[in-house]
GUTOR-421495 format. One record per residue (C-alpha): residue number from 1; residue in one letter; x negated, y, z negated. Coordinates in nm, 2 decimals. Example, Ala and Ser with C-alpha at 12.3 -4.5 7.8 and 13.67 -1.06 7.14 Angstrom:
BEGIN
seq: 1	type: A	px: -1.23	py: -0.45	pz: -0.78;
seq: 2	type: S	px: -1.37	py: -0.11	pz: -0.71;
END
This chain:
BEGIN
seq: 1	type: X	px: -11.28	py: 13.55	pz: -8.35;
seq: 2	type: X	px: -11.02	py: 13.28	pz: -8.22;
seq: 3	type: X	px: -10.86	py: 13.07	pz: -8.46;
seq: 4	type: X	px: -10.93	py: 12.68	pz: -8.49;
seq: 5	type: X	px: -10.79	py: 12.37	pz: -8.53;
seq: 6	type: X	px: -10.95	py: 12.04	pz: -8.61;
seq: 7	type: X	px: -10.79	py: 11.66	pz: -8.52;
seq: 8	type: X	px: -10.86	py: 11.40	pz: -8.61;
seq: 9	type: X	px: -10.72	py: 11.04	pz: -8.45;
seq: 10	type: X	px: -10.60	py: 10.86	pz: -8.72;
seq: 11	type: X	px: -10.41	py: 10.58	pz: -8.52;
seq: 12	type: X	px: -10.52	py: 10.39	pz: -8.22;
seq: 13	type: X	px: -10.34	py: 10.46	pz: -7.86;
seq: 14	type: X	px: -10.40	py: 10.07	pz: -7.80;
seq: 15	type: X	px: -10.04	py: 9.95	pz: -7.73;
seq: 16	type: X	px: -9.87	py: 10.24	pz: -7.68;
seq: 17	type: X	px: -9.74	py: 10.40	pz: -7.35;
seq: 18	type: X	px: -10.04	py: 10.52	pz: -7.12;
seq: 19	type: X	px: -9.94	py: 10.85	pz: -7.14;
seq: 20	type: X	px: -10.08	py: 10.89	pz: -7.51;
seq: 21	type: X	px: -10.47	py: 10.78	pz: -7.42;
seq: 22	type: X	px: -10.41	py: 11.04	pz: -7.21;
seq: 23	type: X	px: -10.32	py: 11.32	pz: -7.38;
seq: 24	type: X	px: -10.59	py: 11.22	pz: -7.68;
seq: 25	type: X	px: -10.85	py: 11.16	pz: -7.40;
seq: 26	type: X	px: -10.75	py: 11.54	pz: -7.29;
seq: 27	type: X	px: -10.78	py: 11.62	pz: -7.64;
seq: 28	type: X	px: -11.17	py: 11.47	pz: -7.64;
seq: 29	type: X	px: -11.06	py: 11.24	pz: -7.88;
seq: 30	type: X	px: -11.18	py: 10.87	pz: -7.81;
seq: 31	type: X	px: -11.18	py: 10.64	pz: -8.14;
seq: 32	type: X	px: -11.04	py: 10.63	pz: -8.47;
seq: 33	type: X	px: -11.15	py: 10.91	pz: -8.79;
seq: 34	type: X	px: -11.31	py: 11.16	pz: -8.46;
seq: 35	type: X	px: -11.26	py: 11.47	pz: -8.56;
seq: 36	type: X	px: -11.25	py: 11.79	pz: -8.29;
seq: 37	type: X	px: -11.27	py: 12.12	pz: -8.35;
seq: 38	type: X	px: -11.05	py: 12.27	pz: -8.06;
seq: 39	type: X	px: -10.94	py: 12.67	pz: -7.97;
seq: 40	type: X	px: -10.58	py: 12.71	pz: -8.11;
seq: 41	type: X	px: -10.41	py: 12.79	pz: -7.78;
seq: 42	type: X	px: -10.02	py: 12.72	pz: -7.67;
seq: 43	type: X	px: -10.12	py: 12.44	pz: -7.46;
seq: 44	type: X	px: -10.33	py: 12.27	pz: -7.69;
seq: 45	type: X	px: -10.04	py: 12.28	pz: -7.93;
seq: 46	type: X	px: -9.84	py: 12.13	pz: -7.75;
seq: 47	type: X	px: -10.08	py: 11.88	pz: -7.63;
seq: 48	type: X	px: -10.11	py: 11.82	pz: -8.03;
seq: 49	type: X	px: -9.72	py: 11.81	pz: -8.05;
seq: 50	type: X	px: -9.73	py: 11.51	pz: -7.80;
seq: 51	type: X	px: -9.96	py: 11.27	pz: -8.01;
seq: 52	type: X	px: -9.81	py: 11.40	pz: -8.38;
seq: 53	type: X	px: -9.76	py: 11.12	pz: -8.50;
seq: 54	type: X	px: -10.12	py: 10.97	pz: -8.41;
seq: 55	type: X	px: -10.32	py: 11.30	pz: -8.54;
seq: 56	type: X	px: -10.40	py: 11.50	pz: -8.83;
seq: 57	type: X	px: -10.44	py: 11.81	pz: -8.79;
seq: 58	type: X	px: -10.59	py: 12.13	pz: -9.04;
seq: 59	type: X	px: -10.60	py: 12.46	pz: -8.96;
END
């Protein structure tokens, strides 16, 4: 079974560069306390990496 990882926006992309709607958009996050469950994979880490300061994430 692959592993998970849920997150979950906890701070609003609204006045921020473009570039981090973006990302949380590829993320399938769209508004505040949404919580994914996504397939830990490289690329979604790093996607997560990106908007750290934005997310929380569990494992």
């Amino acid at each position: 079974m692959a592993t998970e990882v849920k997150v979950t926006l906890k701070k609003s992309p609204i006045g921020r560069k473009a570039y981090f709607g973006k990302v949380l958009k590829g993320l399938g996050l769209r508004r505040l306390h949404q919580t994914v469950t996504l397939t830990d994979t490289p690329e979604i880490r790093g996607m997560i990496r990106k908007v750290e300061h934005m997310v929380a994430v569990e494992d």
